[in-house]
C-alpha positions in Angstrom: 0.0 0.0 0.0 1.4 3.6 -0.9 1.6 6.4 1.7 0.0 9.5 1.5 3.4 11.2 1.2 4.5 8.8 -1.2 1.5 10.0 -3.5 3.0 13.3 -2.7 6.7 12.7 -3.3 5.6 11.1 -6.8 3.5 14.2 -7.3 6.6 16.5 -6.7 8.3 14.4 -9.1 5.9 14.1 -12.2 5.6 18.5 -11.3 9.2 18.6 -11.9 9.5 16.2 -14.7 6.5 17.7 -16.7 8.4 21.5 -15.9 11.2 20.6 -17.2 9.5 18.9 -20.5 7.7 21.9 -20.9 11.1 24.1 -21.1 12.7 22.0 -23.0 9.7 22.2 -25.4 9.8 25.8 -25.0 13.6 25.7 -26.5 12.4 23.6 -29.3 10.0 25.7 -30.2 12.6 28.6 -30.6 15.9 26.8 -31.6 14.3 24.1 -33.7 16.8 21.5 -32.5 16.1 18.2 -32.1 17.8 17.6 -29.0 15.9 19.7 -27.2 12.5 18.0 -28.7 14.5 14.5 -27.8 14.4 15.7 -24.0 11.1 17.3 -23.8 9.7 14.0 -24.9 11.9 11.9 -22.9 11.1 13.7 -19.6 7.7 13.7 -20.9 7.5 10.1 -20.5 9.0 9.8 -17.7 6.3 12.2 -15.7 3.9 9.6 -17.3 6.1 6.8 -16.1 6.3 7.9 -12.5 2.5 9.1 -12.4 1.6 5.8 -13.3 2.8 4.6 -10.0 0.3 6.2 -7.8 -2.5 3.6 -9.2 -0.6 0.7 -9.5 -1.3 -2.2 -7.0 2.8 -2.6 -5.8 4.3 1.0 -6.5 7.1 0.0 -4.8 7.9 -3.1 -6.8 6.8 -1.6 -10.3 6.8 -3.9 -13.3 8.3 -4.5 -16.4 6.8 -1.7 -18.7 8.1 0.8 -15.9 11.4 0.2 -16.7 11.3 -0.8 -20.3 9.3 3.2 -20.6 12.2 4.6 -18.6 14.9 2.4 -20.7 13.0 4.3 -24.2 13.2 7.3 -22.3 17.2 7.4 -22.2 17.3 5.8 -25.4 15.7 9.0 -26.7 18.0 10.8 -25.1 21.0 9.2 -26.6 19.4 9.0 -29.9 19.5 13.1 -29.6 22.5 13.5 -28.7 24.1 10.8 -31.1 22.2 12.9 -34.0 23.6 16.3 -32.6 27.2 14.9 -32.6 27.1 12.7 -35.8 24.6 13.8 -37.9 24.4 16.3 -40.9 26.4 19.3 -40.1 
């Protein structure tokens, strides 16, 4: 069973996830660079990810899809900055 300031620690972090998605989003918006659209939807999914764990029946023992969403999250990420670094100057 989760806590009442579990649901409330989890709500601080999906805040400051989604905050930081929208910023990044906001950069995207001006720069039109990729790695900034790579991390607003990567810490996008991950306020999604860690939402998802207020309803789930063993938050503290999350399952498989909670890690494999946080595994495409970083793989985003790396996919951005691998495209940044490598791509077409």
């Amino acid at each position: 069973m989760i806590t009442t300031f579990e649901v409330f620690l989890l709500g601080v972090v999906t805040t400051a996830f989604l905050t930081t998605a929208t910023f990044f989003f906001v950069y995207w918006r001006r720069s039109r660079d990729s790695l900034f659209l790579c991390f607003a939807v990567a810490f996008a999914m991950e306020a999604f990810n860690d939402a998802s764990l207020v309803g789930a029946p063993h938050p503290n023992n999350p399952s498989r899809w909670y890690f494999i969403i946080r595994l495409v999250s970083f793989l985003i990420i790396l996919g951005g900055i691998l495209k940044k670094n490598y791509g077409r100057q």
